[in-house]
C-alpha positions, 0 to 999 in steps of 0.5 A: 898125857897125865898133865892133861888130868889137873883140877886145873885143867878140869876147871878150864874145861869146864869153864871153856865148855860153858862158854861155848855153849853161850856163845853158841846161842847165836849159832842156833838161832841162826840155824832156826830161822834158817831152817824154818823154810824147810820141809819138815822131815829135813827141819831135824837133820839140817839142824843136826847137820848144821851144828855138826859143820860148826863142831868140825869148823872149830876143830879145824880152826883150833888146829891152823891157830898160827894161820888165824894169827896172820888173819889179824895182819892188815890186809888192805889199807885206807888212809888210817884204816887197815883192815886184816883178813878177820876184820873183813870175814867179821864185816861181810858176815855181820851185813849177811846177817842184817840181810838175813834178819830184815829179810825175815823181819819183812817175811813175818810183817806181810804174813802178819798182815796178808788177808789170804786163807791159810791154804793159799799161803801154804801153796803160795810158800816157797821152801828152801833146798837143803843144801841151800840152807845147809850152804847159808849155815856153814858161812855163818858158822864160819864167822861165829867161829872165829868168837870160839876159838879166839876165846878157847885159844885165850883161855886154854893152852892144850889143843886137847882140851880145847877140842873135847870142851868144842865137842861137848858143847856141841853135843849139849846144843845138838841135845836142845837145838830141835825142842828150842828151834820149834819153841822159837818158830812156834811164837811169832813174836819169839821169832821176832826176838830171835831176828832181832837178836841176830840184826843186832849181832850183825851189828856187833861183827860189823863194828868189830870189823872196823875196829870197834869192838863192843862186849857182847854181855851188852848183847846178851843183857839186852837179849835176856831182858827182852826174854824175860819181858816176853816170858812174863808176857806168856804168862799174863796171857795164859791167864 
């Protein structure tokens, strides 16, 4: 027990923790736009709930490491394309996510150009079931998923540390998930960022599925320059 209390254990916690945090980005963008279509007194809980399905499903797969080992075994094969049990969980969900985004994408251009009042929208609007939106979040959070553990398993050798650094985590994203998901749905043109940034993340699973695998610095470069377009833009416009 008293190995786990190294300086050097205590920076790949701390290390491990951050990174999870980054790659759970994706998650909680995921989350706000798929929430959006609730009612407002669920919007908060399915958030909550939603993360916390993640936080169980990385426990769960860090524990069953050997049975994410044999998902690299090839699977199906093609000529000289094989695809392994993870490559075809990465592709189906990345097409899930284009789905999902240009749907939304296409949502947000008709309520942009519709010329009916706001009461007729309101009336017109569907809202989603909960356990529909909460169903749609466990899915993704299971392809996400993967991205963590992959990373916690290559840095990390002690199940323990892995866990607790997957649990603070998403304690810090339950803190901030709310308060940013509103920010996010309060801009338009935020949520378009947010689409996009999921479109393109659909792209990255699909690739890594065939075998191309990109960095996703690349993906969060973009984003991040994107955002501090859109900040400067906030600003300008506030004055």
């Amino acid at each position: 027990m008293m190995e786990l209390f190294t300086v050097e254990n205590l920076l790949a916690f701390l290390t491990l923790a951050g990174l999870e945090i980054v790659l759970g980005i994706d998650n909680i963008v995921f989350i706000a736009i798929t929430t959006d279509k609730l009612p407002e007194e669920q919007k908060p809980f399915a958030r909550k709930a939603g993360l916390l399905l993640a936080m169980i499903e990385r426990i769960m797969l860090l524990s069953l490491v050997s049975w994410i080992a044999k998902l690299r075994d090839p699977w199906i094969q093609f000529s000289h394309f094989s695809f392994s049990g993870r490559d075809l969980i990465l592709i189906l969900g990345g097409m899930f996510l284009i789905f999902k985004a240009t749907t939304e994408i296409h949502n947000l251009t008709n309520q942009a150009t519709e010329s009916a009042s706001e009461e007729k929208k309101k009336k017109g609007a569907k809202k989603a079931s909960l356990y529909f939106v909460l169903m749609q979040i466990f899915l993704l959070d299971t392809v996400f998923s993967f991205d963590s553990v992959i990373t916690a398993v290559g840095m990390v050798d002690s199940l323990a540390i892995m866990i607790l650094a997957v649990v603070i985590a998403v304690l810090v994203m339950m803190t901030f998930a709310h308060p940013l998901s509103e920010f996010i749905l309060k801009h338009p043109t935020l949520k378009t960022l947010a689409l996009a940034f999921l479109l393109l993340i659909g792209v990255f699973l699909i690739a890594d599925g065939f075998g191309k695998h990109i960095e996703k610095g690349y993906l969060y470069f973009a984003i991040c320059f994107s955002v501090i377009i859109e900040a400067l833009n906030f600003r300008i416009r506030s004055k």
